[in-house]
C-alpha positions in Angstrom: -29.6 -42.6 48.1 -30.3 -42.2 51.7 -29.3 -44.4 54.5 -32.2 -47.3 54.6 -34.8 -46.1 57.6 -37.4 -48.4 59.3 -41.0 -46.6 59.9 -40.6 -48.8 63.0 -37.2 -47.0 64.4 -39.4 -43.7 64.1 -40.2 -42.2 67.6 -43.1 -41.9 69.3 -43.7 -38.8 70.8 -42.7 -37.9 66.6 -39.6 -36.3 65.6 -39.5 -32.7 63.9 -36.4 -32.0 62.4 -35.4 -29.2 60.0 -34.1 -30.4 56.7 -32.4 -28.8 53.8 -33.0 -31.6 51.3 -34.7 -30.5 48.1 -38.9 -30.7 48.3 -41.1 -30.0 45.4 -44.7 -30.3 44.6 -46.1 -30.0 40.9 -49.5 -30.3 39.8 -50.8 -29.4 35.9 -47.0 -29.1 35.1 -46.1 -26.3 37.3 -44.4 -26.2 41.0 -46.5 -25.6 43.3 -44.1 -25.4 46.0 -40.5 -25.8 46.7 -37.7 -25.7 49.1 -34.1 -26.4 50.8 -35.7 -25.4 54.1 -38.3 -27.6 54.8 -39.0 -29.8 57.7 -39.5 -33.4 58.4 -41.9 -35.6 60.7 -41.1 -38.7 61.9 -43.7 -40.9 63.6 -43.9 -44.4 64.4 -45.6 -46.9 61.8 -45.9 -43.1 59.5 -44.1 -42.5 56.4 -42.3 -38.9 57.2 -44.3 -35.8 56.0 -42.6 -32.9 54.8 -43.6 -29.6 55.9 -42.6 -26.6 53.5 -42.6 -22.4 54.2 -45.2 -20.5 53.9 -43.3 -18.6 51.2 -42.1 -21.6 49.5 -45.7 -22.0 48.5 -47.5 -20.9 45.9 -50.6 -19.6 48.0 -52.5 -17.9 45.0 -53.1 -21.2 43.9 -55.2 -22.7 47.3 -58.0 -21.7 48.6 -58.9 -21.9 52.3 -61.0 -25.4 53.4 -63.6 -26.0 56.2 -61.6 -29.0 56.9 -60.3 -29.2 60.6 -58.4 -32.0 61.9 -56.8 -32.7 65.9 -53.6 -34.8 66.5 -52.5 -34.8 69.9 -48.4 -34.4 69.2 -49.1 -31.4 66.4 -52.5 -29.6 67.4 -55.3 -28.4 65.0 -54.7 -28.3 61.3 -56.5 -26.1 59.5 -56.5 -27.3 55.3 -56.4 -25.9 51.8 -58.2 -27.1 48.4 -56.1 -26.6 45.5 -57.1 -25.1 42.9 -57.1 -26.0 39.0 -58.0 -25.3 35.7 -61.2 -28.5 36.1 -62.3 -27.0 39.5 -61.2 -28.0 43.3 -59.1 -30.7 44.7 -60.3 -30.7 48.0 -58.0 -30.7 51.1 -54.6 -31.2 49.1 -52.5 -29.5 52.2 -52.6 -28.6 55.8 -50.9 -26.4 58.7 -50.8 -26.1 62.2 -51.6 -22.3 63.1 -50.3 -22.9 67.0 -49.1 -26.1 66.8 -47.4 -28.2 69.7 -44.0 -27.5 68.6 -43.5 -24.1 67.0 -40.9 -25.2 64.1 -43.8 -26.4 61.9 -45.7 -23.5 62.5 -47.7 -22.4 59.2 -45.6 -24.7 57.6 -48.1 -26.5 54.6 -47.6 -30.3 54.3 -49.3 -32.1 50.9 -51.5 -35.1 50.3 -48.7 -36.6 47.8 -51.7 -38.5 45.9 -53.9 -35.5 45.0 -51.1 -33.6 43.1 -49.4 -34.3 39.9 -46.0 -35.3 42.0 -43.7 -34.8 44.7 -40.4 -35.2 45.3 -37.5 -35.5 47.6 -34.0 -34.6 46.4 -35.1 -35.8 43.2 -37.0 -38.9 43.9 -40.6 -38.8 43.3 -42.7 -40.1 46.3 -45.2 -42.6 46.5 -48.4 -41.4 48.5 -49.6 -43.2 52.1 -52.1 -45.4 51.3 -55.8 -44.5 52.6 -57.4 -41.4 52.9 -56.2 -39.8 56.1 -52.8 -40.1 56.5 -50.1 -37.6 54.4 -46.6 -39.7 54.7 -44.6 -39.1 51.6 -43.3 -42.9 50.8 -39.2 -42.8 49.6 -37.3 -45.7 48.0 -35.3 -46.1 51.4 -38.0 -45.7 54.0 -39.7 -49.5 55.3 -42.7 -50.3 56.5 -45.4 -51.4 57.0 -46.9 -48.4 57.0 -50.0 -47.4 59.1 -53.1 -46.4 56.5 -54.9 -48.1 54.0 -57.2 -47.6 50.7 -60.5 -46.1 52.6 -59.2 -46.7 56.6 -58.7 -44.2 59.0 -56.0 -46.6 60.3 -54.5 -49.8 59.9 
């Protein structure tokens, strides 16, 4: 178990840090993406998101979205739907192409609640609630969190 961390002790401009816990994402029983070498975001009132390789990804398995989002501390994120033996999930993942800080660039982040699972050195997540944000929720991480069920917000 990780030291107990307050959503509220999170800085703001956000945190990127490079990680080398253990990150996996499964969906229909098979990993979709894993690594030691992934990165972390930490952002006032945000669950962190976890940011994986390129080639820790299973790209074969996305297909490239419409979606287009703007945050002013990462830059433009371009998104992937996922896809699956009963069609699309839409917009599971995104990545910055020429983001703010260049750590996380092309690095793919995932929506925790439209796959199967996720986990962090073991521990499956719980997804942030709502239908925006992408923090990954940990036994050891406090809120209250920022997002909720169909809010672009609080």
């Amino acid at each position: 178990m990780k030291p107990i961390e307050s959503v509220w002790d999170y800085p703001r401009p956000p945190r990127i840090e490079r990680i080398d816990w253990s990150l996996k994402v499964e969906h229909e029983g098979q990993v979709l993406a894993e690594t030691r070498q992934g990165v972390r975001i930490l952002e006032t009132s945000h669950p962190p998101c976890f940011y994986f390789p390129p080639d820790a990804v299973d790209m074969s398995r996305l297909e490239p979205s419409q979606t287009r989002t703007f945050c002013e501390w990462k830059g433009q994120a371009r998104y992937w739907h996922l896809k699956t033996a009963n069609g699309l999930i839409e917009d599971v993942c995104w990545a910055y192409a020429e983001p703010v800080d260049p750590i996380i660039k092309d690095h793919l982040s995932f929506y925790a609640g439209r796959v199967e699972a996720c986990f962090v050195d073991g521990e499956q997540v719980k997804p942030q609630a709502g239908d925006f944000y992408g923090g990954w929720i940990l036994d050891w991480v406090r809120g209250p969190f920022k997002g909720g069920p169909g809010t672009r917000g609080w």
